[in-house]
C-alpha positions as CSV (number, residue, x, y, z in Angstrom):
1,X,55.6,14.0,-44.5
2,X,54.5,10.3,-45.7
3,X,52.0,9.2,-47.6
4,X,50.8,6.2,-49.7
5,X,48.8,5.1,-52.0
6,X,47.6,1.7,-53.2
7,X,47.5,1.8,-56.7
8,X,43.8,0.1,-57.7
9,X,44.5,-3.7,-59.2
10,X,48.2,-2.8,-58.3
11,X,50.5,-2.5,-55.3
12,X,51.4,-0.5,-52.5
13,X,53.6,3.1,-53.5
14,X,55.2,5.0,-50.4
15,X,56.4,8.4,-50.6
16,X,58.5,10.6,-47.7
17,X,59.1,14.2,-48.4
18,X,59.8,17.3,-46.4
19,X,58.9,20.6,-47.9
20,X,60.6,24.2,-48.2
21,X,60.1,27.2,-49.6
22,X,57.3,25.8,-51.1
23,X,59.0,23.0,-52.9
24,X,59.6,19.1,-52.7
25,X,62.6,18.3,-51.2
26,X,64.2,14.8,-49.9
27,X,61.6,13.1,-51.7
28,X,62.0,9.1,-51.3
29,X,59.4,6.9,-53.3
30,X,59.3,3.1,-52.2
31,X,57.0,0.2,-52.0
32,X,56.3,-3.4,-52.8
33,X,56.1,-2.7,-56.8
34,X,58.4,-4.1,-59.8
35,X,60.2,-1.5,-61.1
36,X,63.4,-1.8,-64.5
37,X,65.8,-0.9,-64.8
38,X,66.8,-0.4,-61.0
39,X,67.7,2.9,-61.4
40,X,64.5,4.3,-63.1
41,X,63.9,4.8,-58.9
42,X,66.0,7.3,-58.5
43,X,65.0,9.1,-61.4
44,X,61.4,9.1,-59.9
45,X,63.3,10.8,-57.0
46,X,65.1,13.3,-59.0
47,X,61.9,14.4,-60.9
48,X,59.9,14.9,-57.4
49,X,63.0,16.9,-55.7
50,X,62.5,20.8,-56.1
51,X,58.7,20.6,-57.7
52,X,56.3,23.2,-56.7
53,X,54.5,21.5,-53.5
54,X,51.3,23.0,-55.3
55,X,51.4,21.4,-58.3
56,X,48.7,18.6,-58.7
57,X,48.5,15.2,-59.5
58,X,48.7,15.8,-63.6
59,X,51.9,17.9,-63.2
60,X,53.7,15.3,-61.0
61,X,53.1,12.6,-63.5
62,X,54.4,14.5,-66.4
63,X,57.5,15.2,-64.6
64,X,58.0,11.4,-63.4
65,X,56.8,10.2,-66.9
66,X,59.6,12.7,-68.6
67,X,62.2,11.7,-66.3
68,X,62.1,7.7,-66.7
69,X,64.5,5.7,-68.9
70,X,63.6,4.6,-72.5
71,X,62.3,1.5,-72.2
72,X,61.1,1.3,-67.9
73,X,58.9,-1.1,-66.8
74,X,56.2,-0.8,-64.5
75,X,54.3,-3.6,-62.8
76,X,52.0,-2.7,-59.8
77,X,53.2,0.8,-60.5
78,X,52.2,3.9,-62.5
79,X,53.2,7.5,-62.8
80,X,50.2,8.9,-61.5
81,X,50.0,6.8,-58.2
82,X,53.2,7.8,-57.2
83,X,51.7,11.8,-58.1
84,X,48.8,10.4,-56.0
85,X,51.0,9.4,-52.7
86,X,52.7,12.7,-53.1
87,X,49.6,14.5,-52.9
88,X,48.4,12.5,-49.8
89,X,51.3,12.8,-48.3
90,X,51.1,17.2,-48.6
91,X,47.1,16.9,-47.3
92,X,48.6,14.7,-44.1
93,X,45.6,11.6,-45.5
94,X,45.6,8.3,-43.2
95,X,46.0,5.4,-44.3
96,X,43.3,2.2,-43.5
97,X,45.2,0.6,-40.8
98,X,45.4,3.9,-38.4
99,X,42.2,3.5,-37.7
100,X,40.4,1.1,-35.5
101,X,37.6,0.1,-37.7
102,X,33.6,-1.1,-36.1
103,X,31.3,-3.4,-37.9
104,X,27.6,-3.4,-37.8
105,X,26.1,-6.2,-39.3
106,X,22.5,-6.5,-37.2
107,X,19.0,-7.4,-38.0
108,X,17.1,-6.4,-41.4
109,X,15.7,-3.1,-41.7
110,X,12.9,-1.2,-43.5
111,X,14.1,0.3,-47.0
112,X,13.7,4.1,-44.9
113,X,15.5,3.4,-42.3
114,X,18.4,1.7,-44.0
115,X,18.9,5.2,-46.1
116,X,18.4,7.3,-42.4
117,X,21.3,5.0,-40.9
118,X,23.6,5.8,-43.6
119,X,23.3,9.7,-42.8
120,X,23.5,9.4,-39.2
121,X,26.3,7.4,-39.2
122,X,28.2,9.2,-41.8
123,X,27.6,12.2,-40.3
124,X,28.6,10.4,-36.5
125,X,32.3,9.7,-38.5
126,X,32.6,12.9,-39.6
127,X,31.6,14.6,-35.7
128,X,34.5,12.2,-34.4
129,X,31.6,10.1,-32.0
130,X,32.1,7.1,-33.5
131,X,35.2,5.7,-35.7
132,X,35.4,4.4,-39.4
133,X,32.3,1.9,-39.8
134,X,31.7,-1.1,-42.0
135,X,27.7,-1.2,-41.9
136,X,26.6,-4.4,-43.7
137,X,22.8,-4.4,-44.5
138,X,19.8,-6.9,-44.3
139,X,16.9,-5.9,-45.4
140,X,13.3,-6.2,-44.2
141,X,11.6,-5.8,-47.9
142,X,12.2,-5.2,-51.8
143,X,13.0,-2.1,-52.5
144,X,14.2,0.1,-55.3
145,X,16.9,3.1,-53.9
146,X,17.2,5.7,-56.6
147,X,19.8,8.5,-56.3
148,X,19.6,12.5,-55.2
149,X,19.8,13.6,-58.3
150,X,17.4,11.3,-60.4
151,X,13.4,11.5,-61.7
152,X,11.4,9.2,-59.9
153,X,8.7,9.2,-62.8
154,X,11.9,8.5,-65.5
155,X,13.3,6.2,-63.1
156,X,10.4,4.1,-61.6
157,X,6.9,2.3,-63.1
158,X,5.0,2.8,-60.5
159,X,2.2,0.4,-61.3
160,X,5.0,-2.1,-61.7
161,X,6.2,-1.3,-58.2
162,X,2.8,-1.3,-57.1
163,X,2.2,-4.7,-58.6
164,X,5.4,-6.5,-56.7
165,X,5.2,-4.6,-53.5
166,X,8.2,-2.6,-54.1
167,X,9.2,0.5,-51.7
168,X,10.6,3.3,-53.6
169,X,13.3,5.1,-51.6
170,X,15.7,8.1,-52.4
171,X,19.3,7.8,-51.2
172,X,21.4,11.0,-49.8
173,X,23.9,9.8,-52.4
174,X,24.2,10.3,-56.4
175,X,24.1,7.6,-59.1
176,X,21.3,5.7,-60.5
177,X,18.9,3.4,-59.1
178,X,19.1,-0.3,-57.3
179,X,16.8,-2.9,-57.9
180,X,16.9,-4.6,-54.4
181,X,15.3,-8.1,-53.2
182,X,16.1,-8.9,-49.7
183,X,17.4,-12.5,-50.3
184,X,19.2,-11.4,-53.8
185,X,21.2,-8.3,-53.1
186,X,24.4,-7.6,-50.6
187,X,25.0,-3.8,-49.4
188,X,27.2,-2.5,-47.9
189,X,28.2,1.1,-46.5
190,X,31.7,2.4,-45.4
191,X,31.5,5.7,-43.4
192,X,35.3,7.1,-43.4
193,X,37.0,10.0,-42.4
194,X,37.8,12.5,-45.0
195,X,41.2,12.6,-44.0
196,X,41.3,8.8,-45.5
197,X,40.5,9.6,-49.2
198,X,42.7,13.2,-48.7
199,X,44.9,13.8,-51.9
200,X,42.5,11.6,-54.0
201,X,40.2,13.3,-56.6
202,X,36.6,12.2,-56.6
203,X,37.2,9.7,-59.0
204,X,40.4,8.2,-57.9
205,X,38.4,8.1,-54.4
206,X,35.6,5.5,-55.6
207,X,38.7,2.8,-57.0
208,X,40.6,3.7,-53.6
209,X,37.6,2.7,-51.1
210,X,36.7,-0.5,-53.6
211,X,39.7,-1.7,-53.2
212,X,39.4,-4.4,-50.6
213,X,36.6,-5.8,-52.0
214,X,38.2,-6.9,-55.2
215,X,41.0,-8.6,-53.1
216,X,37.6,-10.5,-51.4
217,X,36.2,-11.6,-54.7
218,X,39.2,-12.6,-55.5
219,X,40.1,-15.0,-52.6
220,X,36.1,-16.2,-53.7
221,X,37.5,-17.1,-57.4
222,X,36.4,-13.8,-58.8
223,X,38.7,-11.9,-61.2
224,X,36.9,-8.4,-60.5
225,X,38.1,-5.1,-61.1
226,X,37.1,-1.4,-60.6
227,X,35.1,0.2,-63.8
228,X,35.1,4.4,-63.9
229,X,33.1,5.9,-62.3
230,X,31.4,3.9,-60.2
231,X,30.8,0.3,-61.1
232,X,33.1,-3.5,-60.3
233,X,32.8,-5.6,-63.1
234,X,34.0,-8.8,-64.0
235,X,34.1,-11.1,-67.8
236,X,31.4,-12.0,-67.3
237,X,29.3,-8.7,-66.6
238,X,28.8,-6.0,-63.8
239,X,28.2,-7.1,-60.4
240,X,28.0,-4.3,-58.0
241,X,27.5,-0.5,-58.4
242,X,28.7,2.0,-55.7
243,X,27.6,5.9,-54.9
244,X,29.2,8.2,-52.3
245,X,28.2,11.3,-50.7
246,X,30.3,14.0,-48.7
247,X,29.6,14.7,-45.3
248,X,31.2,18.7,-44.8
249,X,30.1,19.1,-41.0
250,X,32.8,18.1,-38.6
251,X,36.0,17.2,-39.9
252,X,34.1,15.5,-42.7
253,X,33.4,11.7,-43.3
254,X,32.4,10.1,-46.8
255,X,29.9,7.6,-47.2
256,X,30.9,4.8,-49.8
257,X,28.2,2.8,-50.3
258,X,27.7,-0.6,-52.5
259,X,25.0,-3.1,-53.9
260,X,25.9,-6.4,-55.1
261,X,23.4,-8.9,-56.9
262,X,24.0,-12.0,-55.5
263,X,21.5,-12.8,-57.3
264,X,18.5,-11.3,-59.7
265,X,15.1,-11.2,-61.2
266,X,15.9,-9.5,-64.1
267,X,12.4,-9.6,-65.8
268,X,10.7,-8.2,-62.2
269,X,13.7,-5.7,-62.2
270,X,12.6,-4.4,-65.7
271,X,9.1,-4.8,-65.1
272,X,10.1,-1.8,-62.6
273,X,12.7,0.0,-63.7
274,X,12.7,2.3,-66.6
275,X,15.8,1.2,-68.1
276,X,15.7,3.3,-71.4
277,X,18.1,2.6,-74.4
278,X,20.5,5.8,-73.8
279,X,21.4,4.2,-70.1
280,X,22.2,0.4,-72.2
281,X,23.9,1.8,-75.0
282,X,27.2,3.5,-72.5
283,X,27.3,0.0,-71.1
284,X,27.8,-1.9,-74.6
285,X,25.0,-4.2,-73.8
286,X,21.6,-4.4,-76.1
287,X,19.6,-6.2,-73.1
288,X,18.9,-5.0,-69.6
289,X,19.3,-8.5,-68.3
290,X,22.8,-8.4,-69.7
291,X,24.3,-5.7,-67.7
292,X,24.5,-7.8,-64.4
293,X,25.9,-11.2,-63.4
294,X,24.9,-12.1,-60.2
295,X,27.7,-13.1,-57.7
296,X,25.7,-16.2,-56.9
297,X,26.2,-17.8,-59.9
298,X,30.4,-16.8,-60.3
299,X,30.8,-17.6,-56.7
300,X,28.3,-21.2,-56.0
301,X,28.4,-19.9,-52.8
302,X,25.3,-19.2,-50.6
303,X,24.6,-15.4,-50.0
304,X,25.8,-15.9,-45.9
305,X,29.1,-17.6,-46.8
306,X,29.9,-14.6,-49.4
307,X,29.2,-12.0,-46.5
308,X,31.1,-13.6,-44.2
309,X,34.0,-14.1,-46.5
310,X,34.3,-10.4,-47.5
311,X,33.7,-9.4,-43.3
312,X,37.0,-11.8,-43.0
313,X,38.7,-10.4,-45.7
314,X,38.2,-6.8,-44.3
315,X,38.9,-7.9,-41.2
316,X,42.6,-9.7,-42.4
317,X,43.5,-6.1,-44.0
318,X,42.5,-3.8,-41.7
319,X,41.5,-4.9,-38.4
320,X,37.7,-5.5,-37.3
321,X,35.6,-5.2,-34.0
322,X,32.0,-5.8,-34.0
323,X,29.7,-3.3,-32.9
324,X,26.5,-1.7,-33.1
325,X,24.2,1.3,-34.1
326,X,23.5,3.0,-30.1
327,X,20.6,3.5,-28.9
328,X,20.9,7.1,-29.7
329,X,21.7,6.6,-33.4
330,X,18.9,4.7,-33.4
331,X,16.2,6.9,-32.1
332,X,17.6,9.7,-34.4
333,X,17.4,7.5,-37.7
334,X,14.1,6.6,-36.9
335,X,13.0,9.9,-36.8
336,X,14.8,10.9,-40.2
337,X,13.1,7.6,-41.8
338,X,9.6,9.1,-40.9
339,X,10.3,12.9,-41.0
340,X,12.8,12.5,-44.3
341,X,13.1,9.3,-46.1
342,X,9.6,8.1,-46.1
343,X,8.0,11.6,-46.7
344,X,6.6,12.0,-50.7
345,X,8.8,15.5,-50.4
346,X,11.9,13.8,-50.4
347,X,11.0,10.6,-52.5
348,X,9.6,12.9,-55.4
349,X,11.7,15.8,-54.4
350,X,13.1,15.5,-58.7
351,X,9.6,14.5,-59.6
């Protein structure tokens, strides 16, 4: 069995096992990491060999943790991401470059139908009828997307939606709400096969499938890294947000999806949102206006160029082909868009 694991902010860990009688056997860990004293390696191995092949990702690292040499080193390495390629190497998980990834990156669409597209092609992935897709968005109009789970009254001003000509949509996804302008914001949506984030727990999923794009801000001059649960961050402030939903049907797909402000108008924004002082005061920030820096003005960098620079950097990593949403794909997003995502049922369906 073989399995890896890119450790988020870190390097790659490898791990080839074989199992019996229920335990580890011939474990081998490896991988571009820096590791002293040389042989802290092998007692990574002996820790691994003859460990329950049930125990989870908190019992491996207390046995690797126990076993290494006073005073080891780890750079691009930790205890728990080699527990984590274990246990993606026992659920059989794929890696990013065994599949042959599709792009879609067409025309603007409404607010509706960007939130229909998501679920069709998510659930597409997860039926096998289409592989692993990198959807970039345009949009036709402003919007604000707030998640499953949230209160569109707590959430939303609706005379201040009103007043700007703001859409309110609800996503399929959890997480709080997005304050979208067309020309300002840059989404994007990955719909992957379960099998890719297998072995990874929900959270450990979200810094797994960020990944890549914190190696593209960084070739753009951006220092960026993952924030738990669900935010990238830089110095200077938080610049994108992600949610993700689980697709069960199939052989199951995730949808990762992510808004960056390239740039913002934070005084419409708040005009619009109900940003109360509970949300600020978990992000250490007194002001609203504070708690994002827009990637226009860390980058200089018009909106197109950033896009096409994190489409490249995808595309260096993993492989790329451009395609596009069929015609079939189409007709049935349409019809969620009306019957679904436009309806006040599922809008206000958490009044």
């Amino acid at each position: 069995m073989h399995g890896e694991y890119k450790v988020p902010g870190g390097k790659l860990v490898v791990v080839d096992l074989d199992t019996e009688d229920g335990l580890l056997r011939h474990v081998r860990v490896a991988g571009d990491f820096f590791l002293e004293p040389d042989d802290a390696i092998e007692s990574i191995d002996h820790a691994l060999e003859g460990a329950p092949a049930d125990t989870d990702a908190a019992g491996l690292t207390a046995r690797i943790e126990a076993a290494l040499p006073p005073g080891t080193v780890m750079y691009g390495l930790s205890a728990e991401g080699v527990a984590i390629a274990v246990r993606r190497a026992l659920a059989h998980a794929t890696d990013w470059t065994d599949y042959d990834w599709q792009l879609i990156h067409s025309t603007p669409e409404s607010p509706a139908l960007h939130m229909a597209l998501d679920e069709v092609i998510t659930t597409e992935v997860a039926a096998g009828l289409r592989p692993p897709t990198l959807r970039v968005w345009e949009w036709a109009a402003p919007a604000v997307v707030i998640g499953s789970f949230q209160s569109l009254r707590n959430e939303v001003d609706p005379e201040g939606a009103e007043r700007h000509g703001i859409t309110v949509v609800r996503r399929i996804s959890g997480g709080g709400a997005m304050f979208i302008e067309p020309g300002n914001t840059i989404t994007y949506s990955l719909s992957v096969p379960d099998s890719l984030v297998k072995g990874l727990t929900f959270a450990d999923s979200y810094a797994y499938l960020d990944d890549w794009v914190l190696g593209a801000l960084g070739d753009m001059g951006i220092t960026a890294w993952y924030q738990p649960l669900n935010d990238i961050a830089t110095d200077a402030g938080k610049i994108a947000g992600a949610a993700q939903k689980r697709i069960v049907s199939g052989t199951g797909a995730v949808l990762h999806h992510v808004t960056m402000a390239y740039d913002i108008d934070a005084d419409k924004m708040l005009d619009v949102l109900r940003i109360g002082r509970e949300k600020l005061s978990d992000k250490g920030t007194r002001s609203a206006k504070k708690r994002v820096d827009p990637l226009r003005r860390q980058t200089g960098l018009p909106r197109e160029t950033v896009i096409e620079r994190m489409i490249d950097s995808f595309r260096d990593r993993y492989g790329l082909t451009t395609g596009k949403v069929t015609d079939e794909e189409m007709a049935r997003a349409r019809e969620l868009a009306t019957t679904k995502f436009s309806t006040p049922e599922w809008t206000a369906r958490v009044p």
